[in-house]
DRENNU-245928 format. One record per residue: residue number from 1; residue in one letter; x, y, z of N, C-alpha, C in turn. Coordinates in nm, 4 decimals, always signed. Layout:
<pt NUM, 'A', <X, Y, Z>, <X, Y, Z>, <X, Y, Z>>,
...
// end
This chain:
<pt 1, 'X', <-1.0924, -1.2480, +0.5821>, <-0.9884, -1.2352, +0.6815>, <-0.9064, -1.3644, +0.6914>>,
<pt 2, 'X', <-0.9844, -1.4555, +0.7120>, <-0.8710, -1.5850, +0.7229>, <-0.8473, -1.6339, +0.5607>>,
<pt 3, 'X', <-0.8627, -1.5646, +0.4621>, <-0.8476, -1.6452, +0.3479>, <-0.7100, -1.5331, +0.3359>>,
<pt 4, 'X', <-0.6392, -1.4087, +0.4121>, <-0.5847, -1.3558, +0.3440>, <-0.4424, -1.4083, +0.5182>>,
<pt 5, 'X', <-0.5258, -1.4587, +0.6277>, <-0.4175, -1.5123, +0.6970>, <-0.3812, -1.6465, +0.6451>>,
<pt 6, 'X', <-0.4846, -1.7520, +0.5021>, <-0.4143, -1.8668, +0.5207>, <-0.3080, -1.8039, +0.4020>>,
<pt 7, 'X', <-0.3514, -1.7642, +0.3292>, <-0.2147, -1.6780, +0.2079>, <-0.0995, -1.5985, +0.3095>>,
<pt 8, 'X', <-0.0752, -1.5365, +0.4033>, <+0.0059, -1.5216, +0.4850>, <+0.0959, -1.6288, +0.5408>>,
<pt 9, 'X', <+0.0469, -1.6753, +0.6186>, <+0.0686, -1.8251, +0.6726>, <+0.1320, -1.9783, +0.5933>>,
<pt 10, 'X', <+0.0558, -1.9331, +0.4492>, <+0.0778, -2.0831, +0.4036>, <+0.1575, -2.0649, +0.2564>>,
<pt 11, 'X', <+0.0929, -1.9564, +0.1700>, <+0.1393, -1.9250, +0.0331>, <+0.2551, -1.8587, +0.0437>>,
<pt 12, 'X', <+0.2692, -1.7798, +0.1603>, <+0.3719, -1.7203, +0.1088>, <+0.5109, -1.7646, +0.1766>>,
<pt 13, 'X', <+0.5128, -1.8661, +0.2558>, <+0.5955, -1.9544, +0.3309>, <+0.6533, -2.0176, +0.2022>>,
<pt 14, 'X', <+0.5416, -2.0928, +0.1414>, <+0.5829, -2.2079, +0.0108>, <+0.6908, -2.1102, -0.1274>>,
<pt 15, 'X', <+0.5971, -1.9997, -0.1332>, <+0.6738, -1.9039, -0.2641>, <+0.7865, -1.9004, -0.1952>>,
<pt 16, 'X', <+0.8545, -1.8605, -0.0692>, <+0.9609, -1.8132, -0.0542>, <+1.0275, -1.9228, -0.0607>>,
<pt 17, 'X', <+0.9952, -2.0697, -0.0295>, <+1.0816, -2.1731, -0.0126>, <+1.1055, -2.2493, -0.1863>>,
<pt 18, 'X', <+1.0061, -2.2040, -0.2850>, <+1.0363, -2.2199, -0.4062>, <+1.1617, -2.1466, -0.4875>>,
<pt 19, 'X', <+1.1139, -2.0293, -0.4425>, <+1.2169, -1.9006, -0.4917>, <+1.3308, -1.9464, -0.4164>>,
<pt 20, 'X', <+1.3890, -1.9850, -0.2859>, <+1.5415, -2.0010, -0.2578>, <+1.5560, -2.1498, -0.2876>>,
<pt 21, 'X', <+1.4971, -2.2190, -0.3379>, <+1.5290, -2.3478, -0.4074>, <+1.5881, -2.3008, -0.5605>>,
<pt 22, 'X', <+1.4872, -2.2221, -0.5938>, <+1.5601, -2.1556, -0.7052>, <+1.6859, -2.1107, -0.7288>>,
<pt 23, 'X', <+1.6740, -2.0346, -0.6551>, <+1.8064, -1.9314, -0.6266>, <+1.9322, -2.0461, -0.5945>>,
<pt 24, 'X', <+1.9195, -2.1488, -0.5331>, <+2.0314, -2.2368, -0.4763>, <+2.0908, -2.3069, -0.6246>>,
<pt 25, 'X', <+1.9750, -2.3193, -0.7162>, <+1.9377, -2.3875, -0.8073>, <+2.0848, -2.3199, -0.9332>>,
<pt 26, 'X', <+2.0369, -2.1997, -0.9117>, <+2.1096, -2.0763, -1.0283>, <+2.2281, -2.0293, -0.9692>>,
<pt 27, 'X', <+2.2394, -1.9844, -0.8053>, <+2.4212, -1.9482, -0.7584>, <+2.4929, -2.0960, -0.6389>>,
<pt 28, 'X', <+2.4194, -2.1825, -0.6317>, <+2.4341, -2.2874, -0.5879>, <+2.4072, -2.2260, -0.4276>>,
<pt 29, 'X', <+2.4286, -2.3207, -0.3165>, <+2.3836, -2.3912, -0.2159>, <+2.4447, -2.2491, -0.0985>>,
<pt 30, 'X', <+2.5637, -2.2500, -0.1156>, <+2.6284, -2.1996, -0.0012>, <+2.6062, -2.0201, -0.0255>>,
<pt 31, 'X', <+2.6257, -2.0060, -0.1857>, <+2.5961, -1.8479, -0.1949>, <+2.4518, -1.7826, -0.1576>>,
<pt 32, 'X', <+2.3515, -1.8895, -0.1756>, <+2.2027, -1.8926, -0.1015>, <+2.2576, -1.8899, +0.0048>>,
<pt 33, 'X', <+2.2793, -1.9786, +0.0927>, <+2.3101, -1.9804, +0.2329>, <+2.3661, -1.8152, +0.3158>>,
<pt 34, 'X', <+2.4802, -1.7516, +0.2325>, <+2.5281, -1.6784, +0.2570>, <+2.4564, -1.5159, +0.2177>>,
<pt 35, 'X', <+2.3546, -1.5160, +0.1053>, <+2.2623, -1.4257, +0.1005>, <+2.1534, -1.3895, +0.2022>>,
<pt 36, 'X', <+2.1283, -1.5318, +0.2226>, <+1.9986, -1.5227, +0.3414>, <+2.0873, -1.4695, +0.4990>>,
<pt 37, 'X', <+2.1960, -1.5207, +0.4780>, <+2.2446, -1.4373, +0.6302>, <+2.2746, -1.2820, +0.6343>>,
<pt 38, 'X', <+2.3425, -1.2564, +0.4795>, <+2.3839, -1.1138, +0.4720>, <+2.2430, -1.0067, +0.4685>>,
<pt 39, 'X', <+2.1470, -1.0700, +0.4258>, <+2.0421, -1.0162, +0.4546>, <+1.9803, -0.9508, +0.5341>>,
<pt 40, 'X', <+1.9979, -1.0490, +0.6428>, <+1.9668, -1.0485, +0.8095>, <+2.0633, -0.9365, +0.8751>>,
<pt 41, 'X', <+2.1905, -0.9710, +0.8439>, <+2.2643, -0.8894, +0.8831>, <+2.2678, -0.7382, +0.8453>>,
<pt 42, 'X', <+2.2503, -0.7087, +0.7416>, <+2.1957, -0.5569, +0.6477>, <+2.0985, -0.5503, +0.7104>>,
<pt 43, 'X', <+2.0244, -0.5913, +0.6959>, <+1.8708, -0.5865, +0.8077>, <+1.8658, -0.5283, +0.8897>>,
<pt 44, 'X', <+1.9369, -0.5867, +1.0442>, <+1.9816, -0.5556, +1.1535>, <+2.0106, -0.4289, +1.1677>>,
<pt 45, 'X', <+2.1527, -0.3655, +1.0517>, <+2.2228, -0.2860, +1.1081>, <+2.0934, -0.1342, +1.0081>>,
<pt 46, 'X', <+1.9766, -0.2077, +0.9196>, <+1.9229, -0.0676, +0.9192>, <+1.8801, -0.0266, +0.9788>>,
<pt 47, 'X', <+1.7916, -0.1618, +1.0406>, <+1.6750, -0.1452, +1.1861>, <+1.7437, -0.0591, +1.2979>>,
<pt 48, 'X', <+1.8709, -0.1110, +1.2873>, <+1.9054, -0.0670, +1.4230>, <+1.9586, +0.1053, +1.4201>>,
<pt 49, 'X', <+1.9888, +0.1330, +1.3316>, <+2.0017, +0.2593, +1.2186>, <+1.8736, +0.3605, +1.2487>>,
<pt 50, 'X', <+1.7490, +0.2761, +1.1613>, <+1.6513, +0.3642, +1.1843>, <+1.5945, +0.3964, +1.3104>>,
<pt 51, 'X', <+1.5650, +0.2932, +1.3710>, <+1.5203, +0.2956, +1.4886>, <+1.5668, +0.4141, +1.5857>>,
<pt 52, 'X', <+1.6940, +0.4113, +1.6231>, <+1.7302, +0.4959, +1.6774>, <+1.6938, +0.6186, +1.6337>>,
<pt 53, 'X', <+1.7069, +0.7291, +1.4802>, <+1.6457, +0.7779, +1.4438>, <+1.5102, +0.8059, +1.4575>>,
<pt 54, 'X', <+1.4305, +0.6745, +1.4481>, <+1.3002, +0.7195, +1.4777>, <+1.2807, +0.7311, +1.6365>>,
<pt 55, 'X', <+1.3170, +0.6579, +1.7307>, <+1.2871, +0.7004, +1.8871>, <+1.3296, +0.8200, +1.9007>>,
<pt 56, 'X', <+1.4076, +0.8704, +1.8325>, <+1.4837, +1.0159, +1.8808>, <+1.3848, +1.1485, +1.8311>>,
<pt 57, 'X', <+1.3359, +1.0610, +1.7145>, <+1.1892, +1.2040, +1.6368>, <+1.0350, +1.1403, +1.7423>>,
<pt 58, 'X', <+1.0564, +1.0579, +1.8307>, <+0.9644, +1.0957, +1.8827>, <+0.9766, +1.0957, +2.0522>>,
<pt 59, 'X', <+1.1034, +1.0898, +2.0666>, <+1.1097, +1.1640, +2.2038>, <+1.1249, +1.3272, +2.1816>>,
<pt 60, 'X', <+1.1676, +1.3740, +2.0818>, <+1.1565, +1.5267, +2.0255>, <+1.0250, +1.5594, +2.0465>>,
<pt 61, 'X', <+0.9044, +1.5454, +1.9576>, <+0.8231, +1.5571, +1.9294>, <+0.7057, +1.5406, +2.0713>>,
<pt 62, 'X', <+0.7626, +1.4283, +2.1259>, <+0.7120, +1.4080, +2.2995>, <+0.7673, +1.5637, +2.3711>>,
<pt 63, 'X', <+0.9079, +1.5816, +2.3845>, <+0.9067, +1.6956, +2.4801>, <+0.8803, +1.7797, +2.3859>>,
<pt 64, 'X', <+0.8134, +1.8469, +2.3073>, <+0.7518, +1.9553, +2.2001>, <+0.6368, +1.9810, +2.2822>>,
<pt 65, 'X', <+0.5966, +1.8501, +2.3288>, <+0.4413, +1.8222, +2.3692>, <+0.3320, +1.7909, +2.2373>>,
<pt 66, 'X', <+0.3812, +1.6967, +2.1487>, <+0.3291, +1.6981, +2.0170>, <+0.3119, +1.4925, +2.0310>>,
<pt 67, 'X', <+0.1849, +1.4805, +1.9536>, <+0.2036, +1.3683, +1.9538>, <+0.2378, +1.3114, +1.8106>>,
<pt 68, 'X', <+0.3473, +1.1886, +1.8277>, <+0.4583, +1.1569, +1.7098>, <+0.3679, +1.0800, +1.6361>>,
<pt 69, 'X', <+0.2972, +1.1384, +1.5558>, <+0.1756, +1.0788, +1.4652>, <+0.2964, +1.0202, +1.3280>>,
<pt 70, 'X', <+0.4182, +1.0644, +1.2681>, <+0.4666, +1.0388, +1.1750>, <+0.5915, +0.9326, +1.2290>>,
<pt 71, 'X', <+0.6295, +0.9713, +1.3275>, <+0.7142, +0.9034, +1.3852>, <+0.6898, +0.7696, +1.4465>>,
<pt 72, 'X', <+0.5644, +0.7480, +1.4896>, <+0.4877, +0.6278, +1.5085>, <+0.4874, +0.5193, +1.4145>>,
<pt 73, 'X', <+0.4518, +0.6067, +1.2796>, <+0.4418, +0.4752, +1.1696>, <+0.5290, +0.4703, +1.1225>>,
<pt 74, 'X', <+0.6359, +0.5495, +1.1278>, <+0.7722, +0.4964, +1.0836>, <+0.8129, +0.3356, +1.1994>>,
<pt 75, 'X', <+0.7791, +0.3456, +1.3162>, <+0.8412, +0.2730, +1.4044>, <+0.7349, +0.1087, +1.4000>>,
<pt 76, 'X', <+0.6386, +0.1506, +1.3471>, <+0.5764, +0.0012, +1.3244>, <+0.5529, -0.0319, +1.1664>>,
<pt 77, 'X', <+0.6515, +0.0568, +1.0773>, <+0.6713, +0.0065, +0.9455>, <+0.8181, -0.0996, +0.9823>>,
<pt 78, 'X', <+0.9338, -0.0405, +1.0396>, <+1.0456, -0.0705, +1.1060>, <+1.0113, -0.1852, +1.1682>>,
<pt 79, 'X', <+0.9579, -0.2093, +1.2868>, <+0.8672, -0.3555, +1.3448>, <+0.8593, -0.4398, +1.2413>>,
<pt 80, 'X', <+0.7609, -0.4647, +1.1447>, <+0.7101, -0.5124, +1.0595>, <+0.8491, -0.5679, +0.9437>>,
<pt 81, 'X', <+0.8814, -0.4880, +0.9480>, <+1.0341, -0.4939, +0.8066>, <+1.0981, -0.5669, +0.8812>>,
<pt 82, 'X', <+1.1668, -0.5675, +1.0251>, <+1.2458, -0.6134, +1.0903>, <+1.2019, -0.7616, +1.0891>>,
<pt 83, 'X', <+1.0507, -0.7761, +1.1155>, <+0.9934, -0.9217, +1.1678>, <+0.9704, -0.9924, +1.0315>>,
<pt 84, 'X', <+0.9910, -0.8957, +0.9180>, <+1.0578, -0.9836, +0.7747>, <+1.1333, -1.0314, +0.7414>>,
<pt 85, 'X', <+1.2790, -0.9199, +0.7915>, <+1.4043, -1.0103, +0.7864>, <+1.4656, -1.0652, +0.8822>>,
<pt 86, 'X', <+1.3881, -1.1223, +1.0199>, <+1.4157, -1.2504, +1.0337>, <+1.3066, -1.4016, +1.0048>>,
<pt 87, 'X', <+1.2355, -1.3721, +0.8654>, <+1.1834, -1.4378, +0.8063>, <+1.2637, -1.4857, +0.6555>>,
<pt 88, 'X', <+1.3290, -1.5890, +0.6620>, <+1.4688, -1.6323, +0.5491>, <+1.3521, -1.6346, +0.4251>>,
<pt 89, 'X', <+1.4261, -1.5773, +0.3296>, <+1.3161, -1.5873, +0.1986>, <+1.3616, -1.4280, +0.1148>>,
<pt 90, 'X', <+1.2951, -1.4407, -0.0005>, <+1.3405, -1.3400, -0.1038>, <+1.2905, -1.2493, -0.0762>>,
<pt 91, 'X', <+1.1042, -1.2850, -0.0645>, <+1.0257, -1.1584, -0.0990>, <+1.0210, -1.1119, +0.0406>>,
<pt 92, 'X', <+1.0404, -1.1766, +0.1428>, <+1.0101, -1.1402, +0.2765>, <+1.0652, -1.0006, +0.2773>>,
<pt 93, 'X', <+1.2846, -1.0553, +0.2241>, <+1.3312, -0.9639, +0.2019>, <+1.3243, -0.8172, +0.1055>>,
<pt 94, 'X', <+1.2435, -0.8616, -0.0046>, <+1.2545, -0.7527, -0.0343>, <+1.1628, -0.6510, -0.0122>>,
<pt 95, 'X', <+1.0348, -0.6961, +0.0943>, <+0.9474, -0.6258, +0.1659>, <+1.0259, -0.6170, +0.2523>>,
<pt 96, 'X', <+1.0905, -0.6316, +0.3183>, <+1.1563, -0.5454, +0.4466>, <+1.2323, -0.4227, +0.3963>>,
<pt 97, 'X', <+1.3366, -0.4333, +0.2913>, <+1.3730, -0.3452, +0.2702>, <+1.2854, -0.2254, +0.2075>>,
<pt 98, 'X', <+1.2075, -0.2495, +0.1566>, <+1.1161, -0.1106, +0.1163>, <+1.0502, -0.0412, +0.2511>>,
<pt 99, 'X', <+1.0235, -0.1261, +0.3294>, <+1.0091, -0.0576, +0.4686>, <+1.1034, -0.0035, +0.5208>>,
<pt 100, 'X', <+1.1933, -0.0592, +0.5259>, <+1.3199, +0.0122, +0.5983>, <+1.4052, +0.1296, +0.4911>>,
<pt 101, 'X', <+1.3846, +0.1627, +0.3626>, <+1.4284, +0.2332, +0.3056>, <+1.3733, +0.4218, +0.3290>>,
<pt 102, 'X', <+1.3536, +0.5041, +0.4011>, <+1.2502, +0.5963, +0.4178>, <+1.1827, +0.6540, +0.2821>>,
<pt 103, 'X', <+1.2663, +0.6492, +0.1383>, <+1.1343, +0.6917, +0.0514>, <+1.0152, +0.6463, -0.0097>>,
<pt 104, 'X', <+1.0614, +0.4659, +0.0370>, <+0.9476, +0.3463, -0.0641>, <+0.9142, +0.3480, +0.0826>>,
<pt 105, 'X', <+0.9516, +0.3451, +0.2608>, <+0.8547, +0.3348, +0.3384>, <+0.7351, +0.4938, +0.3215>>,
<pt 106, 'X', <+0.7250, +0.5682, +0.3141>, <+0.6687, +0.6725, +0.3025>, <+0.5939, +0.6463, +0.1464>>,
<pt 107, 'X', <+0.6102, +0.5872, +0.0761>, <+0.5262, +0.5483, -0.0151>, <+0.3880, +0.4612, +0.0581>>,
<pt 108, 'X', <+0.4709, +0.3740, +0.0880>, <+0.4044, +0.2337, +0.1285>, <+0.2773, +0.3178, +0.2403>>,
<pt 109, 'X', <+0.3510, +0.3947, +0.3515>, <+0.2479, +0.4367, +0.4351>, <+0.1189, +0.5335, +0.3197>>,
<pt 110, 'X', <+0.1653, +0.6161, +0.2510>, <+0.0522, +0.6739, +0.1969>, <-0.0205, +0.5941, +0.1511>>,
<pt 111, 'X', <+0.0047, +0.4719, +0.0983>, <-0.1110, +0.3680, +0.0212>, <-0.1651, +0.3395, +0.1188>>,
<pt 112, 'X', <-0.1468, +0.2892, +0.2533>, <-0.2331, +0.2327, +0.3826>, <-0.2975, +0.3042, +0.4250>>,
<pt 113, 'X', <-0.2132, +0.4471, +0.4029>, <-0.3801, +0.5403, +0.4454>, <-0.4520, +0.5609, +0.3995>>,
<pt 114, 'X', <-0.4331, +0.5864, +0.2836>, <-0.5339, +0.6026, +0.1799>, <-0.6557, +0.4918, +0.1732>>,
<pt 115, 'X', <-0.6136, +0.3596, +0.2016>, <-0.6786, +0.2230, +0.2124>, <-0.7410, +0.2509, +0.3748>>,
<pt 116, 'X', <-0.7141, +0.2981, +0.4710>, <-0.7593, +0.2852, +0.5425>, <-0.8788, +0.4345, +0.5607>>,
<pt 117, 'X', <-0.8431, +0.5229, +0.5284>, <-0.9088, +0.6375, +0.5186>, <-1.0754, +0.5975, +0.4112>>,
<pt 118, 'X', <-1.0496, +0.5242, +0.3071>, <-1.1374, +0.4749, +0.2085>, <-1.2441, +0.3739, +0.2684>>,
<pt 119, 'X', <-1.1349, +0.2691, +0.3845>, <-1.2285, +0.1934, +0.4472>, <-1.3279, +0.2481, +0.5851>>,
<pt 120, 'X', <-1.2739, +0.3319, +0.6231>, <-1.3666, +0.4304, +0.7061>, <-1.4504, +0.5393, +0.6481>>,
<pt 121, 'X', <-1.4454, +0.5444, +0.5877>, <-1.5415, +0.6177, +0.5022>, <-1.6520, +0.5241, +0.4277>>,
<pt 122, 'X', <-1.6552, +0.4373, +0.4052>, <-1.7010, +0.3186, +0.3685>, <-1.8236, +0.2507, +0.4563>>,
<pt 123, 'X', <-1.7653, +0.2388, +0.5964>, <-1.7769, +0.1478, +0.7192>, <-1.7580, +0.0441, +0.7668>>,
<pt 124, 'X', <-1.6494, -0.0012, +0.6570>, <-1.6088, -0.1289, +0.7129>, <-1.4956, -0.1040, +0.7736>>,
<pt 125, 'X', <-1.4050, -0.0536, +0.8406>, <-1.3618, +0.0098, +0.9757>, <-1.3770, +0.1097, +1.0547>>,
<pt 126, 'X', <-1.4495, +0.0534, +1.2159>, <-1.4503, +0.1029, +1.3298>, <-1.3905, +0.1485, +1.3901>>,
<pt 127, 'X', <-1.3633, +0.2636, +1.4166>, <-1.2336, +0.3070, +1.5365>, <-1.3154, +0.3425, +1.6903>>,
<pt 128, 'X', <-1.2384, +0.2484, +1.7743>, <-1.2822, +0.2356, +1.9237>, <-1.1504, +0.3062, +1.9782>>,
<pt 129, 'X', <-1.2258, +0.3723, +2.0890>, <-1.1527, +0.4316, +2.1776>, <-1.1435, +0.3334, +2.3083>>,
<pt 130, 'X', <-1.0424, +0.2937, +2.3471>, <-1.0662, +0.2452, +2.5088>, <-1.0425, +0.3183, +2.5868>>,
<pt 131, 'X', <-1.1130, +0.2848, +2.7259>, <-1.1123, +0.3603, +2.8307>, <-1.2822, +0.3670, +2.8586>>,
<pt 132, 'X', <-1.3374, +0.4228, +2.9346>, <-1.4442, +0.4675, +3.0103>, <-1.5375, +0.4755, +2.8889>>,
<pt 133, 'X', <-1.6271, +0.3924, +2.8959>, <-1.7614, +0.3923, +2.8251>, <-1.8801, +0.5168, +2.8152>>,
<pt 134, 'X', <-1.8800, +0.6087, +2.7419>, <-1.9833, +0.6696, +2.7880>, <-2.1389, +0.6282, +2.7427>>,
<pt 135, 'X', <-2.1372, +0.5895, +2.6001>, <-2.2243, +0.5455, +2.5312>, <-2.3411, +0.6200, +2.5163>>,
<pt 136, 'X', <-2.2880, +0.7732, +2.5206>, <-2.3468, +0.9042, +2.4427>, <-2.4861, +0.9543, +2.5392>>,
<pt 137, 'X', <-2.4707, +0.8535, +2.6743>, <-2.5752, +0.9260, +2.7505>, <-2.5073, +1.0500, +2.8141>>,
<pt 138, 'X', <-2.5829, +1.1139, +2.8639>, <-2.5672, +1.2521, +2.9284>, <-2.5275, +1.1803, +3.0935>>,
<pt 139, 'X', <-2.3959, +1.2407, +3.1454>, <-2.3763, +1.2210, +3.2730>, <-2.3198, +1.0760, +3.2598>>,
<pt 140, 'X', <-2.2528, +1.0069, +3.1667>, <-2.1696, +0.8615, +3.1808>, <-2.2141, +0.7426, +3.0824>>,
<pt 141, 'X', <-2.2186, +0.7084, +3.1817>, <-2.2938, +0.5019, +3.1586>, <-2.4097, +0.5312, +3.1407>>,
<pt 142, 'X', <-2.4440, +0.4520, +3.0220>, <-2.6267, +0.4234, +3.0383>, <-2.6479, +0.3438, +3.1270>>,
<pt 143, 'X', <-2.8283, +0.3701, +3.1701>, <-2.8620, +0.2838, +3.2804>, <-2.8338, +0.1324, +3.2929>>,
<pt 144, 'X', <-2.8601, +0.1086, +3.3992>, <-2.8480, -0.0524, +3.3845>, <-2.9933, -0.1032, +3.4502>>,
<pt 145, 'X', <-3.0868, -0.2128, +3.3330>, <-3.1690, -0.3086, +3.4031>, <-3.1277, -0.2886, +3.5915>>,
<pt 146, 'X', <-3.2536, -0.3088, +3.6157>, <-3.2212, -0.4425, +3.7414>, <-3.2532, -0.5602, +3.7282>>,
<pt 147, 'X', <-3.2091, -0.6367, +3.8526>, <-3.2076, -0.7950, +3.8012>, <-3.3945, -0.8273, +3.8202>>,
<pt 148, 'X', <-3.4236, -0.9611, +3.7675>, <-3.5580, -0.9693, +3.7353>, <-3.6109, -0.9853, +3.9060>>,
<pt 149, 'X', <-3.5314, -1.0332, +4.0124>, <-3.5611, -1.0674, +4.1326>, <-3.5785, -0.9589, +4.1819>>,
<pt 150, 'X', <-3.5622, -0.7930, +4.1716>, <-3.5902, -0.6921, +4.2754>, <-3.4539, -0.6647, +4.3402>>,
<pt 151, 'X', <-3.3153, -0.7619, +4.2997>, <-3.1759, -0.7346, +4.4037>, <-3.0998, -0.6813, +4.3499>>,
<pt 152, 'X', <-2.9717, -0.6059, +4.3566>, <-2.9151, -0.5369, +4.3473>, <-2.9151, -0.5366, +4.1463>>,
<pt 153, 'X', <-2.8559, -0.4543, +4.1063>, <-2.8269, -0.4252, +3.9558>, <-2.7229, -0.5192, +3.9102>>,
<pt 154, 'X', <-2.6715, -0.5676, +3.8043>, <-2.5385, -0.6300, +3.7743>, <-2.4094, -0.5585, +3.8125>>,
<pt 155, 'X', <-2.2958, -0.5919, +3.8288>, <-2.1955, -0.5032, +3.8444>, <-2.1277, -0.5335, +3.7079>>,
<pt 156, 'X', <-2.0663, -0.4439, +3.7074>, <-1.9926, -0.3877, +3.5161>, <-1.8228, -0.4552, +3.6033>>,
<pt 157, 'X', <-1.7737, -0.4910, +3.4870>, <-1.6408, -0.5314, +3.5140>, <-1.5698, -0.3964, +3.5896>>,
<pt 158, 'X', <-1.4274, -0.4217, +3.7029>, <-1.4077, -0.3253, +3.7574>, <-1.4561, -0.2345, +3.8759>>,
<pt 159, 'X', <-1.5901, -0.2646, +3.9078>, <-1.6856, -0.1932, +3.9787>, <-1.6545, -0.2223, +4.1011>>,
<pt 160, 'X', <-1.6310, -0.1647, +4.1766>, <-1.6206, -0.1339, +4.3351>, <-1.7277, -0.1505, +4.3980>>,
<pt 161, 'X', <-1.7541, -0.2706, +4.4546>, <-1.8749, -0.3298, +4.5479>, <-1.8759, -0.2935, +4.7029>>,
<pt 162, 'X', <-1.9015, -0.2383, +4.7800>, <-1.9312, -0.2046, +4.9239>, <-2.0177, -0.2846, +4.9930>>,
<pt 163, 'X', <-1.9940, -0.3611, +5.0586>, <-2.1034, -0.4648, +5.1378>, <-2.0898, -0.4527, +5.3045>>,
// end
């Protein structure tokens, strides 16, 4: 996990700052300059493009009474792409745009499920539900100890005390 946040964090900061050294290197200074903004700007106006699109397939899908299981990961592929291109750099960019494109994002999602479907099946991912613990006893909460002194039980975070 942290060997693939320091490659996040650190490798791929440096590649991108090699690659637009490059690039400044081969169309000079200002046409770099002016790529990395037009970028941003194309960026913007897909995000802002899709997005709308996608809130609209899942306020549909909301009053259907359906939950927007496809429309969801469109909207945190979109997140993700967006929080690329305002990350200045090549590859950032050209991972944003495959997210933001809908046939390479719909690629991209089938590989994650597939990766994630493989890793649950596996067991090396857990899926937790939050909310109310039942912990498979009959009738709620499993019991709780009492304390070793004979006085009241522990209270569970949340718990409504009456004194």
């Amino acid at each position: 996990m942290f060997a693939r946040l320091g490659c996040l964090f650190i490798v791929v900061p440096l590649l991108e700052l090699a690659l637009l050294i490059q690039v400044g290197r081969w169309v000079g200074v200002f046409p770099t300059v002016a790529l990395v903004a037009a970028t941003g700007l194309l960026g913007a106006v897909l995000v802002k493009g899709e997005g709308g699109r996608t809130l609209a397939k899942i306020r549909t899908e909301l009053g259907q009474g359906r939950v927007p299981g496809q429309a969801l990961l469109d909207g945190a592929c979109l997140l993700v792409g967006g929080a690329f291109l305002l990350t200045p750099g090549v590859i950032t960019d050209v991972l944003a745009f495959a997210l933001l494109a809908p046939p390479s994002r719909r690629a991209i999602q089938r590989w994650v499920r597939k990766r994630f479907e493989r890793a649950i099946a596996e067991g090396s991912v857990h899926v937790q539900m939050g909310g109310i613990r039942t912990g498979g006893f009959p009738g709620g909460a499993p019991p709780r100890p009492d304390d070793s002194d004979g006085g009241d039980p522990p209270r569970g975070p949340g718990e409504i005390v009456q004194e």
